[in-house]
C-alpha positions in Angstrom: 0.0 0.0 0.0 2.7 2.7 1.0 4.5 2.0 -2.6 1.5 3.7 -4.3 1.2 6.7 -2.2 4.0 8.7 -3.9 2.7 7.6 -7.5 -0.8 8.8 -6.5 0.3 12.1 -4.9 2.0 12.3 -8.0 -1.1 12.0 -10.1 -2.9 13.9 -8.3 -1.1 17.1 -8.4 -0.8 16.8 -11.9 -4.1 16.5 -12.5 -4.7 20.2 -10.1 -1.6 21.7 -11.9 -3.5 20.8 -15.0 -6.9 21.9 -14.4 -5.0 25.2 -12.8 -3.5 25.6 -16.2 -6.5 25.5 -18.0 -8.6 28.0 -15.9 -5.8 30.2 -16.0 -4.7 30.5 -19.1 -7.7 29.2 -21.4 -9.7 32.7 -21.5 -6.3 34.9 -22.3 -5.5 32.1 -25.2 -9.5 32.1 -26.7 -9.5 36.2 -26.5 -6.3 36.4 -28.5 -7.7 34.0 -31.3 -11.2 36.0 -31.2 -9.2 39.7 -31.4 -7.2 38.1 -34.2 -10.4 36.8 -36.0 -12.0 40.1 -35.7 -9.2 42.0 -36.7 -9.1 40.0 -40.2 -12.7 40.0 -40.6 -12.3 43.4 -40.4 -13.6 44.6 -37.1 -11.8 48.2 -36.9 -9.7 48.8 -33.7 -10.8 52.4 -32.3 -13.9 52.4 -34.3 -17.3 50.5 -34.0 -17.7 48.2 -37.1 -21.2 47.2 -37.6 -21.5 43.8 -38.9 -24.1 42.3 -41.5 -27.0 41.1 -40.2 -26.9 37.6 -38.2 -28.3 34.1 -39.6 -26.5 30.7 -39.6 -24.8 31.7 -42.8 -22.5 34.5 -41.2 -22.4 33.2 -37.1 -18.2 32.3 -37.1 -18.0 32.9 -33.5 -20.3 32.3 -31.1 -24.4 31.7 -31.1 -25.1 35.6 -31.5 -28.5 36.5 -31.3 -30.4 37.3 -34.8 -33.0 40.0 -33.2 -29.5 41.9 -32.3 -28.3 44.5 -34.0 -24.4 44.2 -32.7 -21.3 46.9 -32.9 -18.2 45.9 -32.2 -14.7 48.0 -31.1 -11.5 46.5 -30.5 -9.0 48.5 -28.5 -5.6 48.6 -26.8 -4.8 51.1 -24.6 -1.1 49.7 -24.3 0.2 53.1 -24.8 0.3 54.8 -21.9 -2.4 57.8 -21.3 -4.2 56.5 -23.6 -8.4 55.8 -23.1 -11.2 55.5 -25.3 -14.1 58.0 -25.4 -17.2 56.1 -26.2 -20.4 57.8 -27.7 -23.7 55.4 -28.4 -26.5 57.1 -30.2 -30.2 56.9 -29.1 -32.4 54.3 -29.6 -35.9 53.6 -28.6 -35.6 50.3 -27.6 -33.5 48.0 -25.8 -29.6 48.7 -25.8 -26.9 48.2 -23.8 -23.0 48.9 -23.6 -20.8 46.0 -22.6 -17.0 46.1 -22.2 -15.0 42.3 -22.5 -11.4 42.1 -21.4 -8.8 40.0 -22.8 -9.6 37.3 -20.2 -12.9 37.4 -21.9 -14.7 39.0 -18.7 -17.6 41.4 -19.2 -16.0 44.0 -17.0 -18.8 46.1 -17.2 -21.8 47.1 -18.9 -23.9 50.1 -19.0 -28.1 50.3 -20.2 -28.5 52.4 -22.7 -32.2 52.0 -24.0 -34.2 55.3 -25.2 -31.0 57.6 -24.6 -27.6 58.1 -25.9 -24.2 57.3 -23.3 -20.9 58.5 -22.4 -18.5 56.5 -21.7 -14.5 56.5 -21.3 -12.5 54.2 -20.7 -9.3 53.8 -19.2 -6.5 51.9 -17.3 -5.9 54.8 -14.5 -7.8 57.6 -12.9 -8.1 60.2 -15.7 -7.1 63.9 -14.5 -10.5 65.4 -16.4 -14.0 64.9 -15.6 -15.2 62.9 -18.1 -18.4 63.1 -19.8 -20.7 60.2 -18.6 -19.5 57.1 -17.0 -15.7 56.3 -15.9 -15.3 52.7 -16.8 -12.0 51.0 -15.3 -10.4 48.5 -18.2 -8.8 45.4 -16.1 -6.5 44.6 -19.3 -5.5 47.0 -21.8 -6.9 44.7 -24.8 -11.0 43.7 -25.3 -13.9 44.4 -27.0 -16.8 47.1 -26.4 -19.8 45.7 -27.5 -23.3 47.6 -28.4 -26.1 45.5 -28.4 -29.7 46.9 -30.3 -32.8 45.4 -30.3 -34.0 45.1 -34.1 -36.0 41.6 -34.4 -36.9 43.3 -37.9 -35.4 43.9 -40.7 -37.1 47.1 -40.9 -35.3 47.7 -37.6 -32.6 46.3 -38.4 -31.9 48.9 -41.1 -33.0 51.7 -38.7 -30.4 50.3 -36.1 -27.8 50.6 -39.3 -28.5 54.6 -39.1 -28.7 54.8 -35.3 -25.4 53.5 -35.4 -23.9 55.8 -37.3 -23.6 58.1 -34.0 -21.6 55.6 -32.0 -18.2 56.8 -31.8 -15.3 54.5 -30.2 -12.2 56.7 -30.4 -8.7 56.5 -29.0 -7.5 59.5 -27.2 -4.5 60.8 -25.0 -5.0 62.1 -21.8 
């Protein structure tokens, strides 16, 4: 019996050092290859892109919802003093601002529905008062996500020209 304790301990802590592994390091390694998918499908960095309409024809990422009308932003705020100013139009409906990390977290997300928001975002305290929310980044790397209810494709083309407000721009503080 004592000769298979140490080949069990063994196992064991291979098996935790394993499963450690791949909570740790799984979300960093699945943002990285959904940054670079956006980035050549053409997802602008520092600018919402809004993508075509969503049917089972153009889903490449994840089950997105087809009554969504979505706008996507990369950014990297690697440069230091750098944030991004964040306008989202008005819309009468349901909308919301959400903000992904490179681990993949949703660090944050602000309602938007039947009014525009103000958002900036940065790494640091920012030495102005900034118009509408402060949003903390917890990596300098993600996604900002808008998300417009248009089940339609009547309002589907009206979220297309609602849109057309939403700013996502790099600055320097």
């Amino acid at each position: 019996m004592k000769r298979w304790i140490g080949p069990l301990a063994v196992t064991v802590i291979a098996a935790l050092a394993a499963h450690w592994a791949t909570l740790a390091y799984t979300p960093g390694f699945i943002m990285d290859r959904t940054l670079a998918t956006l980035k050549n499908r053409g997802i602008s960095q520092h600018a919402f892109t809004t993508p075509q309409r969503i049917t089972p024809q153009t889903q490449a990422v994840v089950r997105t919802s087809p009554d969504l009308f979505y706008s996507l932003c990369r950014y990297d705020l690697s440069k230091n003093g750098s944030a991004l100013r964040i306008e989202v139009g008005e819309w009468p409906y349901y909308q919301s601002l959400s903000f992904f990390d490179a681990e993949t977290n949703n660090f944050e997300t602000l309602r938007a529905t039947g009014q525009p928001v103000s958002a900036l975002l940065a790494m640091q305290d920012v030495p102005i008062e900034p118009e509408g929310a402060l949003v903390k980044a917890t990596t300098t790397r993600g996604v900002v996500l808008i998300r417009r209810l248009a089940p339609t494709p009547e309002l589907f083309e009206k979220a297309r020209e609602a849109a057309k407000a939403d700013r996502c721009e790099l600055i320097t503080l």
